[in-house]
C-alpha positions as CSV (number, residue, x, y, z in Angstrom):
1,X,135.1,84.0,131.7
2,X,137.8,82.9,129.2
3,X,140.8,85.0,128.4
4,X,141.8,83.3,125.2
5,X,139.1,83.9,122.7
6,X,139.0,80.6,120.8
7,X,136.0,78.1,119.8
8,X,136.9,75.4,121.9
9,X,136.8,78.3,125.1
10,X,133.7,80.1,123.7
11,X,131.9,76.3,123.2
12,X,132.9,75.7,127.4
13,X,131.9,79.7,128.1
14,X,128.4,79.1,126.7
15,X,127.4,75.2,127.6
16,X,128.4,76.6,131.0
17,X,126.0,79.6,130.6
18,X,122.7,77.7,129.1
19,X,123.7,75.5,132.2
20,X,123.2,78.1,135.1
21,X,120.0,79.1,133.1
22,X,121.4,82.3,132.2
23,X,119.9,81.8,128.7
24,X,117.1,81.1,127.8
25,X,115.5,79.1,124.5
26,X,114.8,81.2,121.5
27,X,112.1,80.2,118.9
28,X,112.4,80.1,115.1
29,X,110.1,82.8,113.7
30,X,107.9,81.0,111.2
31,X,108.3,81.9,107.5
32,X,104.6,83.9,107.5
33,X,106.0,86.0,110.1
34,X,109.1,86.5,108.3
35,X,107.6,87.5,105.2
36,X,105.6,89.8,107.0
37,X,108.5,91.6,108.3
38,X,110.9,92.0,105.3
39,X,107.6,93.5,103.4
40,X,107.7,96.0,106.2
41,X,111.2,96.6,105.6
42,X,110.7,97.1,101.9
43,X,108.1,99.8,102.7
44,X,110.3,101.5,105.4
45,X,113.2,101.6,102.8
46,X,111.1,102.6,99.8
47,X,109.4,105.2,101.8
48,X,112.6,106.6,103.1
49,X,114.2,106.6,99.7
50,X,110.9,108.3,98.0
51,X,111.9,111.2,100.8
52,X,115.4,112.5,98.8
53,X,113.3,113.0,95.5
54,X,110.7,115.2,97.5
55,X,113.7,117.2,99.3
56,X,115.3,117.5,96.3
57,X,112.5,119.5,94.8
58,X,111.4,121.5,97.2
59,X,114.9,122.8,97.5
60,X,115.1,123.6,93.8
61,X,111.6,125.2,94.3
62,X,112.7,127.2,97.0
63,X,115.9,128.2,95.5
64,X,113.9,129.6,92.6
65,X,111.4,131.5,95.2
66,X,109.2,129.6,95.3
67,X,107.5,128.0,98.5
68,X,105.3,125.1,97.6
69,X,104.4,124.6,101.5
70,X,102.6,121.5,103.0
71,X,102.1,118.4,100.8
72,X,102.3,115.2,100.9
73,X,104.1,113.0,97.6
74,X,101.0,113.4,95.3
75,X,100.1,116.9,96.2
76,X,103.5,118.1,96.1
77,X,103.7,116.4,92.6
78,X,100.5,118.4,91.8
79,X,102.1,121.6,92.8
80,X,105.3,120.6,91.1
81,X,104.1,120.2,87.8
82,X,101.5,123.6,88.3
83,X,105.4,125.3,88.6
84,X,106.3,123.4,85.1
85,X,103.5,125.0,83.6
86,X,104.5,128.6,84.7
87,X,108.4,127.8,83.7
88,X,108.5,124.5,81.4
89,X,112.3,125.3,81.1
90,X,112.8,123.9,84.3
91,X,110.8,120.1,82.8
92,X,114.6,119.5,81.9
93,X,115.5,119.5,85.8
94,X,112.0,118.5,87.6
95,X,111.2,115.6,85.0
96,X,113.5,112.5,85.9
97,X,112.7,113.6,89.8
98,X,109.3,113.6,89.2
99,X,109.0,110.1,87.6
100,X,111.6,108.8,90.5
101,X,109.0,109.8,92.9
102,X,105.9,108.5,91.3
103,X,108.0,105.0,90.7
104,X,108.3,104.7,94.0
105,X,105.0,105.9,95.3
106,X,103.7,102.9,92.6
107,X,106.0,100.5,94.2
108,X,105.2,101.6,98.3
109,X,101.2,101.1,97.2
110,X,101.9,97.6,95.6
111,X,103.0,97.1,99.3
112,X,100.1,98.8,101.0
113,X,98.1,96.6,99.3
């Protein structure tokens, strides 16, 4: 082990490392693989954001009394817009969350796909 960190001591601490075989080789994922994952990623992260516009409407929902229980994104989008239709003054508040949501739900099945 080296007490001065420098690249001339961390060059010696690692040549001496692969040398006792305490490293091994790594390989170089091919690009398929690689565009594999970072679609994966994309999904994860679209998926995860899609989950703050769903939150943000039940919570509105609730805090009006109303409990729109288990759904998933298109049935709770269903039983969103059934609440529009009983109080349209709320289309003002529910609208640009509503068309977040189905944006990304468009965008997560161009993935799935």
């Amino acid at each position: 082990m080296r007490i001065n960190k420098s690249d001339p001591n961390d060059a010696k601490g690692l040549a001496e490392m692969a040398r006792m075989g305490w490293y091994r080789e790594a390989a170089v994922k091919g690009a398929e693989i690689w565009k594999t994952r970072s679609m994966l990623a994309a999904r994860t992260k679209l998926v995860n954001l899609r989950r703050d516009p769903d939150n943000q409407m039940r919570g509105l929902c609730k805090g009006l009394g109303i409990v729109l229980g288990k759904a998933g994104s298109t049935n709770l989008a269903r039983k969103v817009n059934a609440v529009l239709v009983e109080a349209p003054d709320l289309q003002d508040i529910f609208a640009p969350l509503l068309l977040a949501q189905s944006c990304l739900t468009a965008q997560i099945e161009k993935l799935d796909r």
